[in-house]
C-alpha positions in Angstrom: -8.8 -85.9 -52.2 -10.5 -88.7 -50.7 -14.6 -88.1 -49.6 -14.0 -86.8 -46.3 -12.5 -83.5 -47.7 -14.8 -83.1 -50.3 -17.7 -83.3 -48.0 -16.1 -81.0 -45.1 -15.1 -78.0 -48.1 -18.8 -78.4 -49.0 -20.0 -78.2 -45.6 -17.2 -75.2 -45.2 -18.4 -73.2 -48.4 -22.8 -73.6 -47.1 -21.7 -72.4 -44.0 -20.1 -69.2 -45.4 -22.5 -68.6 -47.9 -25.1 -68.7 -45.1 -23.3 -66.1 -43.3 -23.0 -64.3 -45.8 -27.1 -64.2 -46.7 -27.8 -63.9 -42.8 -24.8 -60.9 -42.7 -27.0 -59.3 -46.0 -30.8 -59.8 -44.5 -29.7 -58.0 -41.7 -27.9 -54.6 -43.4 -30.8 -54.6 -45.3 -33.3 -55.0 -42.9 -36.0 -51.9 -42.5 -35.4 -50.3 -39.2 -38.1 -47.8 -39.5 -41.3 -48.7 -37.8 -43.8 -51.4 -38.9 -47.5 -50.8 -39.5 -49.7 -53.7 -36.9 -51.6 -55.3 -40.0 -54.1 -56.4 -37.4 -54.1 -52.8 -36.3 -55.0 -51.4 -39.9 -57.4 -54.8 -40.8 -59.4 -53.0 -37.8 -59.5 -49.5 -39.2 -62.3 -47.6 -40.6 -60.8 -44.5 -41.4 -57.0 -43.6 -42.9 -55.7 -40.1 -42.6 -52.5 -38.4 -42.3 -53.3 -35.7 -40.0 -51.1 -32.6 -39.1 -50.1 -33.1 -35.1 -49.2 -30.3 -33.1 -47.6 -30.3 -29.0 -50.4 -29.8 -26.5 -50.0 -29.5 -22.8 -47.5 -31.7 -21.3 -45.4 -32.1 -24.3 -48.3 -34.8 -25.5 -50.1 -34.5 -28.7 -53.1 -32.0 -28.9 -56.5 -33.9 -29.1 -57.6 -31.3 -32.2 -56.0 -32.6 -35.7 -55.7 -30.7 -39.2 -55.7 -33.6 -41.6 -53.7 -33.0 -44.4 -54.6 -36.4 -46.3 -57.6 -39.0 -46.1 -56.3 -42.2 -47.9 -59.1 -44.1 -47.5 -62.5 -43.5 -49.1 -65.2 -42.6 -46.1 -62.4 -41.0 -44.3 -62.9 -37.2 -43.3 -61.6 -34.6 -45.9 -58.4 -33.0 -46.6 -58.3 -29.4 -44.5 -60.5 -30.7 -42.3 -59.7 -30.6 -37.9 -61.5 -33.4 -36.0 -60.6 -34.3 -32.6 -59.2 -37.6 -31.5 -60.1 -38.5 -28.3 -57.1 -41.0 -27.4 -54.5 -39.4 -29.2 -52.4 -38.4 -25.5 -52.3 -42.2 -24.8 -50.9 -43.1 -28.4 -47.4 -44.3 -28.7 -45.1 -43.3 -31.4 -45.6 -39.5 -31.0 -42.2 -37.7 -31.1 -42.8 -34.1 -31.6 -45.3 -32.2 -34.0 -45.5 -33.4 -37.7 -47.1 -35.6 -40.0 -48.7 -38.9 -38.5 -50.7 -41.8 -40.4 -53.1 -42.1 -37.7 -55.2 -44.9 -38.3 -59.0 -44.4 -36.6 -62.5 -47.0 -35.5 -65.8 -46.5 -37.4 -68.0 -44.3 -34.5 -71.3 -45.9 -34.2 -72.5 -43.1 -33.1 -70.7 -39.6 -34.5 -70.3 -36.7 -31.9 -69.7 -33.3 -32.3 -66.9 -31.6 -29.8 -67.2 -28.3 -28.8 -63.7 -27.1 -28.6 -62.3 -23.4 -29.3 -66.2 -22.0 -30.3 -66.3 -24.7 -32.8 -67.9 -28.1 -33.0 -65.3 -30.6 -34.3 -65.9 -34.3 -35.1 -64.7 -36.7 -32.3 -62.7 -39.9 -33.3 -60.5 -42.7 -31.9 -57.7 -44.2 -32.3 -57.5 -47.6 -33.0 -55.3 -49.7 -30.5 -53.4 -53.3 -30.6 -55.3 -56.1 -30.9 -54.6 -59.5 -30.9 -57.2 -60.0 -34.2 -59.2 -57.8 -35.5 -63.0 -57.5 -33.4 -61.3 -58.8 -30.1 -60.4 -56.9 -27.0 -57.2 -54.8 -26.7 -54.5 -55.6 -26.0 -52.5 -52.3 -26.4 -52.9 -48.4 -26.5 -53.1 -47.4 -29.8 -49.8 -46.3 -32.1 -49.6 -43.1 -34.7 -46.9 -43.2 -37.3 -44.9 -40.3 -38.5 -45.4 -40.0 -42.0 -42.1 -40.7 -44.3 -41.5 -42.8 -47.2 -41.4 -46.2 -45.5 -44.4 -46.0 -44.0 -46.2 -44.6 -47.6 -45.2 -47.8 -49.2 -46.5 -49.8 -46.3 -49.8 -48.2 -46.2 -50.1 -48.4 -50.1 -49.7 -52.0 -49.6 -52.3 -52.5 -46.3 -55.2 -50.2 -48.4 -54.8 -50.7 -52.3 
């Protein structure tokens, strides 16, 4: 075998085994959803709140949260009302949402159902973290995937 060969079966045998790498990233590529770090770097308050269907097949404004993973964040069993929560994407029926929520500078109490319940908002897209928005806010249903990614975003 002269040079020529030699070089083209090497060239031959990259090309498959980068194939092959590209063929494996991609059947083992996460397909759930994907938590906006720049979203979360702008949070002040982690819960998994309990979402239930209000009128128009959007999300109630009143949430039960079942989890707060983030110290300062309201209490387990507690409702609070979110006052964005009907313009937040990623709702797909009642469950289990990682709804990530801004600091208020001033807290309000909502009168809703005879009871006076803590008003919140959802955080929405920003390009960086302190700088305008530039998206309606997201929720994310709770599920394995996303456990390990907020584990990761607030050690």
């Amino acid at each position: 075998m002269n040079g020529a060969k030699v070089r083209l079966i090497v060239a031959a045998a990259l090309l498959v085994g980068w194939l092959a790498w590209l063929g494996y990233t991609a059947a083992t590529k996460n397909r759930g959803p994907v938590i906006s770090p720049v979203q979360a770097a702008a949070t002040a308050h982690v819960i998994v709140g309990e979402i239930t269907v209000g009128p128009d097949d959007k999300p109630a404004l009143e949430v039960k949260v079942v989890e707060s993973l983030k110290t300062g964040s309201p209490a387990a069993g507690a409702t609070i009302f979110v006052t964005n929560l009907s313009d937040a994407k990623g709702f797909d029926g009642p469950g289990e949402y990682l709804l990530l929520l801004s600091e208020n500078p001033q807290p309000r109490l909502i009168p809703v159902n005879g009871q006076e319940l803590p008003m919140h908002t959802l955080v929405g897209m920003q390009r960086s973290p302190g700088y305008e928005l530039s998206g309606g806010p997201t929720i994310y249903r709770m599920s394995n995937e996303i456990r390990a990614q907020v584990k990761k975003l607030f050690p």
